[in-house]
C-alpha positions as CSV (number, residue, x, y, z in Angstrom):
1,X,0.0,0.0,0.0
2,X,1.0,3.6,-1.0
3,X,1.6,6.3,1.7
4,X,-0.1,9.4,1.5
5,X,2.5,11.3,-0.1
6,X,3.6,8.6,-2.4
7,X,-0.3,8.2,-3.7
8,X,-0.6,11.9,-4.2
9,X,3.0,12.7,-5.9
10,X,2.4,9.4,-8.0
11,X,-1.0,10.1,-9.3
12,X,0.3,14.1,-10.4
13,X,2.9,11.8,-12.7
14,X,-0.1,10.0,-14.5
15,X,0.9,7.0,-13.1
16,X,-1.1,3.8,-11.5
17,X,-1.5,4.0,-7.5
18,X,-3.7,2.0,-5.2
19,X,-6.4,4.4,-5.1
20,X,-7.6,7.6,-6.2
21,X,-5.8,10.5,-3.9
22,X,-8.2,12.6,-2.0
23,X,-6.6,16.5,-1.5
24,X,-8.7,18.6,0.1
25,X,-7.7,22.3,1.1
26,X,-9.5,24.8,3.6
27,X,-8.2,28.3,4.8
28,X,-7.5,28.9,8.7
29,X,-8.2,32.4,10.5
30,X,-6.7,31.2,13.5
31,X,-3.4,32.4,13.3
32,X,-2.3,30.6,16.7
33,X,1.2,29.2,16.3
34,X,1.4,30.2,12.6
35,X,-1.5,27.8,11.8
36,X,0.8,25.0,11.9
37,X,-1.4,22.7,14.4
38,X,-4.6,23.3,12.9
39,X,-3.3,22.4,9.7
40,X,-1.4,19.6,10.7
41,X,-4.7,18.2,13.0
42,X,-7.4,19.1,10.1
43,X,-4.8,17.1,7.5
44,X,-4.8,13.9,10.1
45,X,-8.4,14.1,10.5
46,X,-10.0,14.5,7.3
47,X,-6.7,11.5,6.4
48,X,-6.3,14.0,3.3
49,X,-3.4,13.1,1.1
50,X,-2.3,16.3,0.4
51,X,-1.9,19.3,2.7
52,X,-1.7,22.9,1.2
53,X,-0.2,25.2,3.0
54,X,-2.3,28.7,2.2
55,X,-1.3,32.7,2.8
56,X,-3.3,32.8,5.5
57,X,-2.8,35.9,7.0
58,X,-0.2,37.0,4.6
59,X,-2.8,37.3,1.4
60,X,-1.9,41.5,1.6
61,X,1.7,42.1,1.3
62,X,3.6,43.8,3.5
63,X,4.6,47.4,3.5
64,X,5.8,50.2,6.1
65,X,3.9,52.7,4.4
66,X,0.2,52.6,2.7
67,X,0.0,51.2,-0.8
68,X,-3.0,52.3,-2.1
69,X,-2.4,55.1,-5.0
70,X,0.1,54.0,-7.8
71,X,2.6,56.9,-6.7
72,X,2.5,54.6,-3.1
73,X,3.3,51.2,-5.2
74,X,5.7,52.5,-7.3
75,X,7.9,53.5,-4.1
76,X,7.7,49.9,-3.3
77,X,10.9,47.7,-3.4
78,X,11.5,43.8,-3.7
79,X,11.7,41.9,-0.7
80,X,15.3,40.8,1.3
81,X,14.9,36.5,1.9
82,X,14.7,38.2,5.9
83,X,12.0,39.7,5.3
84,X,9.0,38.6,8.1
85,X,7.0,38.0,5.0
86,X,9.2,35.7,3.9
87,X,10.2,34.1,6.8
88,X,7.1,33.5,9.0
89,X,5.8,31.5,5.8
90,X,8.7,29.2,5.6
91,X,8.4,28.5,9.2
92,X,5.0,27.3,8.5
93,X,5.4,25.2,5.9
94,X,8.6,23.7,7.1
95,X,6.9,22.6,10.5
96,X,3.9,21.4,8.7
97,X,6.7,19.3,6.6
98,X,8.1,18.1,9.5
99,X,5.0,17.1,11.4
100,X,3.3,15.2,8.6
101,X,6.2,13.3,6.8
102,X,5.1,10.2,4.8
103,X,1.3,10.7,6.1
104,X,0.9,14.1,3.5
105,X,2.1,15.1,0.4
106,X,2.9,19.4,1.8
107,X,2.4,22.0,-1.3
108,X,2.6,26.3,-0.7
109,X,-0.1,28.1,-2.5
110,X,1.6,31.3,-4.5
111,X,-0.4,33.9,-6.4
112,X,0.8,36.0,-9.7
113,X,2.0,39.5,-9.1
114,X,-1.8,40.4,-10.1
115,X,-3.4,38.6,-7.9
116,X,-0.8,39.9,-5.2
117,X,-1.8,43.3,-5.7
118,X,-5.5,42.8,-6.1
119,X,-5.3,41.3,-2.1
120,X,-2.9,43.7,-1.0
121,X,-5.5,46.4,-1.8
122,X,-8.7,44.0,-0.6
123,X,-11.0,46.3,-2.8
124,X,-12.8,44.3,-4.5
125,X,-12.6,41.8,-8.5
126,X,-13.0,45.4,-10.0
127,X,-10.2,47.4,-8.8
128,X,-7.6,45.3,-11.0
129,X,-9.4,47.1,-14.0
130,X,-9.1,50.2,-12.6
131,X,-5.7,50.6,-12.1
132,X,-4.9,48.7,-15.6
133,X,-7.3,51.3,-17.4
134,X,-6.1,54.1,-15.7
135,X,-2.4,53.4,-15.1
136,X,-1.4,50.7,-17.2
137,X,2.7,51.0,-17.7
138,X,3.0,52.2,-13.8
139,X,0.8,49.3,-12.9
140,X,3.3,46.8,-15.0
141,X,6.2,48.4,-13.7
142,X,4.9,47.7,-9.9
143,X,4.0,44.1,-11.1
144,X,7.6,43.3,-12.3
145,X,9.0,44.4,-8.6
146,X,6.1,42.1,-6.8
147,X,7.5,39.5,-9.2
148,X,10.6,39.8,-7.8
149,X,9.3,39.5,-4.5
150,X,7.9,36.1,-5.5
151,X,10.8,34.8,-5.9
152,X,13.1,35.5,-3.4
153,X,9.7,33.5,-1.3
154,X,10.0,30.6,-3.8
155,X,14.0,30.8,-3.4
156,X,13.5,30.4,0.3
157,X,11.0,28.4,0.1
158,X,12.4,25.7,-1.8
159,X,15.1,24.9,1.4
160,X,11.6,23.7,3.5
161,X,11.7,20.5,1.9
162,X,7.6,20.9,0.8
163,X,7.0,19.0,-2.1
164,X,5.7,21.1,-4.7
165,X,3.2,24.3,-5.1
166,X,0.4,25.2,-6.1
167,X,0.6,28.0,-8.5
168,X,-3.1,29.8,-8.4
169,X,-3.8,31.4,-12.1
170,X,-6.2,34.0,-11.6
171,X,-7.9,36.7,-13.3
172,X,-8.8,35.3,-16.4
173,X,-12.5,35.9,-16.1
174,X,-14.3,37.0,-19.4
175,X,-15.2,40.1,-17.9
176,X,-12.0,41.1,-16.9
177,X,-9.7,41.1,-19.9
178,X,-10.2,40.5,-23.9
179,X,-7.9,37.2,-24.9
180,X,-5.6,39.3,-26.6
181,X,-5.1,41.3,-23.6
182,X,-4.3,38.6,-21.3
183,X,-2.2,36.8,-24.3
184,X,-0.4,39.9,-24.7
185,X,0.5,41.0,-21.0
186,X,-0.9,38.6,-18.4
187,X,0.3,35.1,-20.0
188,X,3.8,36.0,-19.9
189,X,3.9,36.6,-16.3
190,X,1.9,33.7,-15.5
191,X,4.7,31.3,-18.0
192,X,7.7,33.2,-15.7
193,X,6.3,32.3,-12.6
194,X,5.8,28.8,-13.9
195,X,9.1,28.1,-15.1
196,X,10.8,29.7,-12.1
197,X,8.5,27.8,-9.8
198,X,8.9,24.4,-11.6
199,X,12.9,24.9,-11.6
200,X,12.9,24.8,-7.9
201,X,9.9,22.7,-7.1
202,X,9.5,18.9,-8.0
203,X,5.8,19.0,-8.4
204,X,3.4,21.9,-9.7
205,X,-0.5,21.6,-9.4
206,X,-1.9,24.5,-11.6
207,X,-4.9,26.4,-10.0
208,X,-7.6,27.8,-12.5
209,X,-8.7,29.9,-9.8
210,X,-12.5,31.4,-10.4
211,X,-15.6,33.1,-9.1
212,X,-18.8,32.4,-10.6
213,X,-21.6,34.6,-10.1
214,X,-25.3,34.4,-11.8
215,X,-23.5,36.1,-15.0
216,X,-21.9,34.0,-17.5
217,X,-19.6,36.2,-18.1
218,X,-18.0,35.8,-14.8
219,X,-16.8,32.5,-15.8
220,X,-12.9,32.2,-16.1
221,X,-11.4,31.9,-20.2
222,X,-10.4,27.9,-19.7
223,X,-9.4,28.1,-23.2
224,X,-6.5,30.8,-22.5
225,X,-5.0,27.9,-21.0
226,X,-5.5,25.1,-23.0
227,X,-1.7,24.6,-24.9
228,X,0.1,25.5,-21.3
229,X,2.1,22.4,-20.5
230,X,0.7,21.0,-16.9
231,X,2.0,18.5,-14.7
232,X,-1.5,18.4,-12.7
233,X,-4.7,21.2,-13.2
234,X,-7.5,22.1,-10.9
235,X,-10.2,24.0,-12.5
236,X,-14.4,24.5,-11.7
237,X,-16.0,21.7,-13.3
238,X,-19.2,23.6,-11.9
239,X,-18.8,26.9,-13.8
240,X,-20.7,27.8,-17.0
241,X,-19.4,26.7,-20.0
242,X,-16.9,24.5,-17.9
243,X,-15.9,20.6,-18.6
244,X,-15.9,17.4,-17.0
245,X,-12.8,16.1,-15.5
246,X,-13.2,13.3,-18.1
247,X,-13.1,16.0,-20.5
248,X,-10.0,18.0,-18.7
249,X,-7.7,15.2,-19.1
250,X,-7.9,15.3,-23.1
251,X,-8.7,18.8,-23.2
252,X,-5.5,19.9,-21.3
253,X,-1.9,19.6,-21.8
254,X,-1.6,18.0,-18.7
255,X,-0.2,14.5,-16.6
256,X,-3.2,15.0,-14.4
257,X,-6.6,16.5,-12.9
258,X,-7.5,17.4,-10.1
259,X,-11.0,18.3,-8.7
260,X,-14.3,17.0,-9.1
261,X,-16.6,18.6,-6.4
262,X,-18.6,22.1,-6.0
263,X,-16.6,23.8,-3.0
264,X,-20.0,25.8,-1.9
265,X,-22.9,25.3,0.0
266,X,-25.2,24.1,-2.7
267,X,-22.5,21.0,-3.7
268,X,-22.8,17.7,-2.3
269,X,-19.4,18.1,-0.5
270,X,-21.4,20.6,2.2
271,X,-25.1,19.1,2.1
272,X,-25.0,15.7,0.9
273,X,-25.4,12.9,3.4
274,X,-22.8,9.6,3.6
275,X,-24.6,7.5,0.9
276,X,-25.1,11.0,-1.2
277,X,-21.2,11.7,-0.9
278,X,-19.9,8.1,-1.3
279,X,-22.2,7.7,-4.8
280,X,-21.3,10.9,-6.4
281,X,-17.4,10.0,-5.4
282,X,-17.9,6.2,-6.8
283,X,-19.7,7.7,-10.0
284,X,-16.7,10.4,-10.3
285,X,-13.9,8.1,-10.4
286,X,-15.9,5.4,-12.5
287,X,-16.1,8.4,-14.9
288,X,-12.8,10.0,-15.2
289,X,-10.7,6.9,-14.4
290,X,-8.4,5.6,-11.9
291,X,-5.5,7.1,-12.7
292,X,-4.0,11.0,-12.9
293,X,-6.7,11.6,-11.1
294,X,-6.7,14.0,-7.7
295,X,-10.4,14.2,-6.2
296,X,-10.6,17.9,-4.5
297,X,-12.8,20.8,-5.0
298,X,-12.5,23.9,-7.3
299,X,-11.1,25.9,-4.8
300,X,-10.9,26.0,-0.9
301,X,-14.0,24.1,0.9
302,X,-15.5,26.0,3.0
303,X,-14.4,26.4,6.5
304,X,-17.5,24.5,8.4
305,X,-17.7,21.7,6.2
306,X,-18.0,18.8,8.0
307,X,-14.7,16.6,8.4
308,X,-17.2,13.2,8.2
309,X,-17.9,14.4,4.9
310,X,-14.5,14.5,3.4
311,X,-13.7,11.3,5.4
312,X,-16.6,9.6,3.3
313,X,-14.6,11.1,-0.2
314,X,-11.6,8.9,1.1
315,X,-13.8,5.6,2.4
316,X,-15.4,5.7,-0.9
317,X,-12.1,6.1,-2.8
318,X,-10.9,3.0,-0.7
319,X,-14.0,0.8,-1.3
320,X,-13.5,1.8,-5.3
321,X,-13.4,-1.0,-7.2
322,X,-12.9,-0.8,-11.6
């Protein structure tokens, strides 16, 4: 029998395990002893074979002064491998590698220069427009020095001994920027931060990140992506004009998928009772095969979803049979 981290890093490769990995991932508010025991207990418990490390509490970067207006962000300057930022996060993650060994694959979560300014401000999907309509070369000039910062993190954060990241590619909503647009200025960042990442890190998960609302138009570009070369992708399946994970693995340039459930209230995951959760999870795998396959959700679960109910994901992926 495959340990945890064996089944999860082998199943990322597209190659045959015992059973279907099961990688959950939930944020913690807590920040008691850098979230590192509520990690590590909530991994144990919900016997998840993957444990992602998120920015809790470091989602904003950090900054002496405000960084609001562009003139504030274009004062800013690229982090030293000191820098609390920096090192608070590598504590994390390298006692959350400690604690867990064999019984969880650990991956970081790391976020484009966009998306790192988008939370730093915490105004909103909207305010990335703004700026780029408004200020557009001071805006790229302030993206190339968070880049920076990015990876003097990865740099450090490579010496934890985690076993890969998760690399969240955001904004790619319809709404937000015409194909060529992204193509012409938002793809290249996302490819740098790729190949830096995957230079230091044995195993990359690619996070479509999105946000649906009740307009179609919300729904994230999956096509922007379709010729990047994946080792494993996570995208909504539940979205508009989304695709099966079935349809993901020949749709994508990609080893492996990972996903399969609605993270929200109105998915199974959060309402569905044991038989409910075991059936869909029996009909998912039946569907999308065995192998490079990860069974998670499209994005974090939410915080009060019931641990029984992601332990009956992991019964059901044990009982599989096919």
């Amino acid at each position: 029998m495959m340990t945890p981290k064996q089944r999860m890093l082998t199943a990322m490769e597209g190659k045959p395990v015992d059973r279907v990995p099961v990688a959950f991932h939930k944020h913690f508010t807590d920040q008691t002893d850098n979230t590192v025991r509520e990690t590590v207990e909530w991994t144990r418990a919900t016997r998840s074979d993957m444990c992602l490390v998120a920015t809790d509490g470091f989602y904003p970067l950090m900054s002496d002064t405000p960084l609001f207006f562009i003139e504030d962000w274009l004062k800013f300057r690229p982090y030293k491998k000191d820098h609390p930022y920096i090192t608070i996060q590598c504590d994390r993650s390298k006692r959350i590698v400690d604690a867990l060994g064999d019984d969880s694959a650990v991956f970081q979560c790391t976020f484009t220069p966009l998306s790192h300014f988008k939370h730093t401000l915490d105004m909103g999907e909207t305010i990335i427009n703004e700026y780029w309509n408004t200020t557009k070369e001071e805006l790229l000039q302030v993206l190339d020095v968070i880049e920076e910062t990015t990876f003097v993190f990865l740099d450090e954060l490579a010496k934890t001994g985690i076993d890969g990241m998760m690399v969240s590619l955001q904004n790619a909503e319809k709404w937000r920027f015409p194909k060529d647009v992204y193509n012409e200025y938002i793809r290249p960042a996302d490819e740098r931060l790729l190949a830096y990442t995957k230079a230091r890190f044995p195993h990359i998960i690619e996070h479509l990140c999105s946000w649906e609302t009740d307009d179609t138009n919300s729904c994230i570009n999956l096509d922007l992506f379709k010729d990047y070369e994946f080792e494993c992708v996570n995208w909504g399946v539940y979205q508009r004009e989304s695709m099966s994970m079935a349809e993901g693995k020949k749709y994508f340039n990609t080893k492996s998928v990972m996903g399969g459930f609605d993270r929200n209230s109105t998915g199974i995951l959060w309402r569905g009772n044991e038989q409910q959760i075991k059936d869909f999870t029996t009909n998912l795998i039946r569907e999308t095969g065995k192998d490079a396959f990860i069974i998670s959700s499209d994005c974090s679960i939410i915080a009060d979803t019931p641990i029984e109910n992601l332990r009956w994901v992991v019964e059901a992926s044990e009982a599989f049979e096919g």
